[in-house]
C-alpha positions in Angstrom: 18.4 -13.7 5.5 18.6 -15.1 2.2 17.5 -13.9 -1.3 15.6 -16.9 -3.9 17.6 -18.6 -6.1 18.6 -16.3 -9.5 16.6 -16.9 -12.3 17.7 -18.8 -15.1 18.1 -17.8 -18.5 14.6 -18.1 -20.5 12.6 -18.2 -17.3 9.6 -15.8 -16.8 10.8 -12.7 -14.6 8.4 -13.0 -11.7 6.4 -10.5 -10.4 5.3 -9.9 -7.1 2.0 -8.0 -6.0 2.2 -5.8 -2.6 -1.8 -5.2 -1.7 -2.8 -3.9 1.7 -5.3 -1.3 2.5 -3.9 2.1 3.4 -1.6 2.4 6.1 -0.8 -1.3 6.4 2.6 -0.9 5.8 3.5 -1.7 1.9 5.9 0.9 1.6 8.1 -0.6 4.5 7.7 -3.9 3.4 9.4 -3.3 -0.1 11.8 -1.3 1.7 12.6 -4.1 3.9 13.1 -6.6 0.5 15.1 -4.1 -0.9 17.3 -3.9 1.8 17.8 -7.6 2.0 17.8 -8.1 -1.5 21.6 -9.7 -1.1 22.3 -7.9 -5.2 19.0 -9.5 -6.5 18.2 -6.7 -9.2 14.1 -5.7 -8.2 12.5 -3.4 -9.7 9.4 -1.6 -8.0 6.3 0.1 -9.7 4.2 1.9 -7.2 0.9 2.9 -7.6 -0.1 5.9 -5.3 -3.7 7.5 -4.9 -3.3 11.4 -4.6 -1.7 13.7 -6.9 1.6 13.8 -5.0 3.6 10.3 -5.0 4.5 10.0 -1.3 5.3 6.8 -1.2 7.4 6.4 -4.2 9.5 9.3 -2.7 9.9 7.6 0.2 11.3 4.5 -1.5 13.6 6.6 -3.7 15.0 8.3 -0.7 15.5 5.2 1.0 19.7 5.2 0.8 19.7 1.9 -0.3 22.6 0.6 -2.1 22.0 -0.1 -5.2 18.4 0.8 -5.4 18.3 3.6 -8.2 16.1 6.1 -9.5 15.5 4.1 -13.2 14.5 1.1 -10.8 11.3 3.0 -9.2 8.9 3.7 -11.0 5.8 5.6 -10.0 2.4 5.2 -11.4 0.6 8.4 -10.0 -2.5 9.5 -12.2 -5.2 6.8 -11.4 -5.7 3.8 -9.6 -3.4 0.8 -11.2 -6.6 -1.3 -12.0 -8.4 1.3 -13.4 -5.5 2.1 -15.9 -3.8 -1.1 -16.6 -3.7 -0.4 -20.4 -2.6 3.2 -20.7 0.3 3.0 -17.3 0.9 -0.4 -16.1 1.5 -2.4 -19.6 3.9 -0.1 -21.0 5.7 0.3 -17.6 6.1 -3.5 -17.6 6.8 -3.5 -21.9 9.4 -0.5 -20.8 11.2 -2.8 -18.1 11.4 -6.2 -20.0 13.2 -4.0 -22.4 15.7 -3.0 -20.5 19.3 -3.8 -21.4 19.4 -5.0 -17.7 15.9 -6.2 -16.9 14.8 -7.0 -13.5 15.3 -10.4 -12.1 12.1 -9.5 -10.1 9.4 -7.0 -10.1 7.7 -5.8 -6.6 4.3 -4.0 -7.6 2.9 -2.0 -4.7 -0.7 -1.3 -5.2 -2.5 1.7 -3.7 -4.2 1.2 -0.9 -7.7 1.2 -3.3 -6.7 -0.7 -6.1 -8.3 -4.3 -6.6 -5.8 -7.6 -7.3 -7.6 -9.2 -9.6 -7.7 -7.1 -12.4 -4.1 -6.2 -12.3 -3.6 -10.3 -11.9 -5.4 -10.5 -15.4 -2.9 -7.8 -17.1 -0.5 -10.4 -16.9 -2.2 -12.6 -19.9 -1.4 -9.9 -22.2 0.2 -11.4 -25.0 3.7 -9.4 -24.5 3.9 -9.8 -21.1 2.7 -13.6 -20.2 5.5 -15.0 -22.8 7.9 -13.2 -20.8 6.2 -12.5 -17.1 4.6 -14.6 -14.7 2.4 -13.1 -11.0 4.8 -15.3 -8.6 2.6 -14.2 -5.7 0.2 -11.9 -4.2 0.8 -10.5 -0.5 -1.6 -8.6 1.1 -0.8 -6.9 4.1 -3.2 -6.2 6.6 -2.9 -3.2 9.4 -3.6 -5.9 12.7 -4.7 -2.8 14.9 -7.4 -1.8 12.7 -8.4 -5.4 11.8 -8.5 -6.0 14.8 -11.3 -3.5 15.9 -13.7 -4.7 12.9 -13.6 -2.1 11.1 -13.6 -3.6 8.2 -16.1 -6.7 9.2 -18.0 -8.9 7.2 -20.5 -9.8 10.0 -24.0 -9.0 9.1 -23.9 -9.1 13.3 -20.6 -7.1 13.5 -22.1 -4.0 10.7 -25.5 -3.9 12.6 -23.9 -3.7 15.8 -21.0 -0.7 14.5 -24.4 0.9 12.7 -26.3 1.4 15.7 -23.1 2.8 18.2 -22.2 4.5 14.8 -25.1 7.1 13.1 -22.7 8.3 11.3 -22.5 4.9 9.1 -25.7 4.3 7.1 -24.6 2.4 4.7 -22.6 -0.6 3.8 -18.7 0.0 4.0 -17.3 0.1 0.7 -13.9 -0.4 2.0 -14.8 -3.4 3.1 -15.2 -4.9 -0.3 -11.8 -4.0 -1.0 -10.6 -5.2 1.6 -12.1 -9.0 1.4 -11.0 -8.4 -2.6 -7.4 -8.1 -1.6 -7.6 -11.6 1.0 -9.4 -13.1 -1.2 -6.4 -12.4 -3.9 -3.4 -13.1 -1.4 -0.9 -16.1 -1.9 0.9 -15.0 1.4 -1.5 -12.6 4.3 1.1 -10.5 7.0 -0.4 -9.0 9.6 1.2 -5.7 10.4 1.8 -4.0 13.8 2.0 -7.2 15.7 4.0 -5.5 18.5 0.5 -3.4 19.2 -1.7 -6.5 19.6 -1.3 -9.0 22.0 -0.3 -12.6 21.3 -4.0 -13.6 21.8 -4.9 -11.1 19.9 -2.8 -11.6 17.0 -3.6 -15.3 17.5 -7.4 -14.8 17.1 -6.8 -12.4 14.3 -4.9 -14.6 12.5 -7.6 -17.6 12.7 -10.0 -15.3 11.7 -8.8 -14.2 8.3 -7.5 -17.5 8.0 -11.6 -18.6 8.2 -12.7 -15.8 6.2 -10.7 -16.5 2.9 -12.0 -19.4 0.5 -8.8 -21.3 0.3 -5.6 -22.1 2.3 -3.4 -19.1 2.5 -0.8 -18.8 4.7 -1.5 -15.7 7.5 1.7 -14.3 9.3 2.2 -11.8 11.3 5.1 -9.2 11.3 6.5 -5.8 12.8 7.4 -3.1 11.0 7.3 -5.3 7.3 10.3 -7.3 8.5 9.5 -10.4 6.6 12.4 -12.2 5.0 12.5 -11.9 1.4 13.1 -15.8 1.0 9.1 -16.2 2.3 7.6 -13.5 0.1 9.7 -14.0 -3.2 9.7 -17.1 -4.8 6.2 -18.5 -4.2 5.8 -19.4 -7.8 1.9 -19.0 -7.5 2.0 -18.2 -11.2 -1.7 -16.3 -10.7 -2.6 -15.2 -13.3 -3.6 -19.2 -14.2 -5.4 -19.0 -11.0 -7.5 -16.5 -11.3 -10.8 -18.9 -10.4 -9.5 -19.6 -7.1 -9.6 -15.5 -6.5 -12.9 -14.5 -5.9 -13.8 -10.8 -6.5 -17.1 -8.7 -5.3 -16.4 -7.2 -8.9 -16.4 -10.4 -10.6 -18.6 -10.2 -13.9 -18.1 -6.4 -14.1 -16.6 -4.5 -16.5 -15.1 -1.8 -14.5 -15.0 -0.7 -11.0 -15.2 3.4 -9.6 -13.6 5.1 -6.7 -16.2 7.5 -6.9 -16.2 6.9 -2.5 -13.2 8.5 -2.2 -11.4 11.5 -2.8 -8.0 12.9 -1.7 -6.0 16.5 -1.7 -2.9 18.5 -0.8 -2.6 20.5 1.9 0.7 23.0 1.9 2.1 24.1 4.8 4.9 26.4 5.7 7.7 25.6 8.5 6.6 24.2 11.4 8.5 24.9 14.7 7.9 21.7 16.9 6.5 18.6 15.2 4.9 16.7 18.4 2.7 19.8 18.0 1.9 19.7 14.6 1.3 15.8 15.0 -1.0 16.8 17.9 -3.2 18.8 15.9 -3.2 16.5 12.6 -4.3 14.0 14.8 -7.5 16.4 16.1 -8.2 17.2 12.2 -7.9 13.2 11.5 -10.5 12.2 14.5 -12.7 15.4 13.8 -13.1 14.6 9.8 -13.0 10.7 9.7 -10.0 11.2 7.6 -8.7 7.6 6.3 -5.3 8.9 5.8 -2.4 11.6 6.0 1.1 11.9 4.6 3.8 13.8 3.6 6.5 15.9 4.1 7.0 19.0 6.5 10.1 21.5 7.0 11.2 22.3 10.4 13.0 25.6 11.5 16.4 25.3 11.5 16.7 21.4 10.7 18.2 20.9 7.0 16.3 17.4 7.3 12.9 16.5 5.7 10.4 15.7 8.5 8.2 12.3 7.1 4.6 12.5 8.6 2.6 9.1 8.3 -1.1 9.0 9.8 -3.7 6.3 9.8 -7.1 7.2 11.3 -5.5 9.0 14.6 -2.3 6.9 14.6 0.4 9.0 13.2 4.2 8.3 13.3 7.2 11.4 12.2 11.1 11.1 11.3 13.1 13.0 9.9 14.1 10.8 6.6 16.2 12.6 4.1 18.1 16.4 3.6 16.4 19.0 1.9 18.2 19.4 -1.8 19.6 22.8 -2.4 17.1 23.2 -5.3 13.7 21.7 -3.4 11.6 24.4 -2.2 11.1 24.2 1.5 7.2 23.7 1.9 5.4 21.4 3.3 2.5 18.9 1.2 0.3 16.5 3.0 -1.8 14.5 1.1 -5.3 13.5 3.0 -7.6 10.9 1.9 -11.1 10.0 2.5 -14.2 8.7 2.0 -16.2 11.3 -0.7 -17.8 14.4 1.1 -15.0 15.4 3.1 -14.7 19.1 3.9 -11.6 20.2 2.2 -11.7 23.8 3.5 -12.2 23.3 7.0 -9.6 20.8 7.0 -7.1 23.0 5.3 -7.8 25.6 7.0 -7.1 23.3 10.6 -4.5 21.5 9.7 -2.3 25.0 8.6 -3.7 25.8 12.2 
């Protein structure tokens, strides 16, 4: 694989935006640039929903070589287009500052954040002298897509509303999902090896139809995209910015007032398929969108990684405990607004 050419003196650093609902697979995307990066300096700002920054500590405990701590940084108290003024512009002033500055900047949204309005931080005077949006890539979770759960079909909603009561109105993720297409230089399909070829074929087409310009759809496994395709794209969007429709164009502001997340503490756990098992139960019986964290296991000195979307939930053991962590266990769970924090506590602690 091979890394884009080094910038030149007095060029704009580029930056590149990592959207993708949650669970598509961001977080092993960067990791997979990162570990490709063939000594490219990259810096990486990501933007987590939830009070515990899962994904950034999954990134920093990566073991890549020469991926530090100073090159990570997390933006964890609000949704990055929500708070672009008070986090993400002095993040960006803070790197451009640096003694060493980045020779590129991966920004990995939350799975709830819109493009667009991050794509317009960029004209800030300070950063667009010295900053340019070299590309959007949103990364799409296939098996989900693939079911229509986030369909655009008048047809497809009435049809999921009637085998559905529990859906009475329209599908707010949905808007966020068609904002992140519609934002996308570069669209990967995640999870291709659980689709099909005809499948992935016919998914493919059919994003490819649903956004309003050309954009290249891929699809990949596991994020393993080389850097060479993503990097480099020179879309320089935040000129662009016509071309990117948004449902939120005109508005001011947008809320996440449909969802809500929280952290569930566990003790040790003595067998992980079990635990997975019954996380998986909690998932299905509360429509939970998401679950992740970390989990001790008796008598393992490793961290045990938990990663759930809907009921589709992968676990390895990533990193050793550090003598001076505290060996208990957090998930964060996120859903739509409503959900029933106690009862799922109360399950998921079994």
């Amino acid at each position: 694989m091979s890394a884009p050419a080094p910038k030149l003196s007095g060029e704009k650093i580029p930056a590149t935006v990592i959207t993708g609902f949650l669970g598509a697979g961001k977080t092993t995307l960067v990791r997979h640039v990162l570990e490709n990066a063939n000594g490219r300096r990259i810096a990486i700002i990501v933007n987590e929903f939830g009070s515990l920054g899962i994904d950034g500590d999954l990134l920093k405990s990566c073991g890549i070589a020469g991926c530090t701590d100073d090159d990570i940084v997390e933006l964890a108290n609000g949704c990055i287009c929500c708070t672009v003024a008070d986090d993400f512009l002095p993040t960006m002033q803070a790197l451009l500052d640096r003694d060493d500055p980045p020779e590129h900047v991966l920004i990995e949204t939350s799975g709830l954040a819109l493009p667009k309005p991050l794509i317009k931080a960029f004209d800030w005077p300070t950063i667009r002298s010295r900053m340019t949006v070299d590309g959007v890539i949103a990364v799409v979770d296939g098996p989900a897509v693939a079911t229509g759960r986030f369909a655009d079909d008048p047809d497809a909603i009435a049809r999921q509303r009637a085998e559905d009561p529990s859906v009475d109105h329209d599908n707010p993720l949905a808007e966020v999902y068609e904002d992140q297409l519609n934002a996308a230089d570069l669209i990967v399909v995640n999870k291709a090896d659980l689709l099909d070829g005809a499948d992935i074929d016919a998914l493919k087409q059919g994003i490819a139809g649903a956004v309003p310009r050309a954009v290249k759809v891929v699809s990949a496994y596991e994020g393993r995209i080389d850097p060479a395709v993503l990097l480099g794209i020179g879309a320089a969007a935040e000129d662009d910015l016509d071309a990117r429709p948004s449902h939120h164009d005109g508005a001011d502001d947008h809320e996440h007032d449909d969802f809500e997340s929280f952290v569930v503490e566990i003790g040790e756990i003595a067998d992980p398929d079990t635990l997975v098992a019954r996380l998986r139960a909690v998932a299905e019986a509360h429509d939970i969108l998401r679950i992740k964290g970390f989990v001790p296991v008796s008598a393992k000195p490793m961290r045990l990684a938990v990663q759930g979307v809907g009921g589709r939930f992968r676990h390895a053991y990533d990193r050793p405990w550090t003598p001076t962590e505290q060996r208990v266990g957090r998930l964060v769970v996120i859903g739509e607004t409503g959900l029933d924090q106690a009862a799922i506590d109360a399950a998921i602690r079994g």
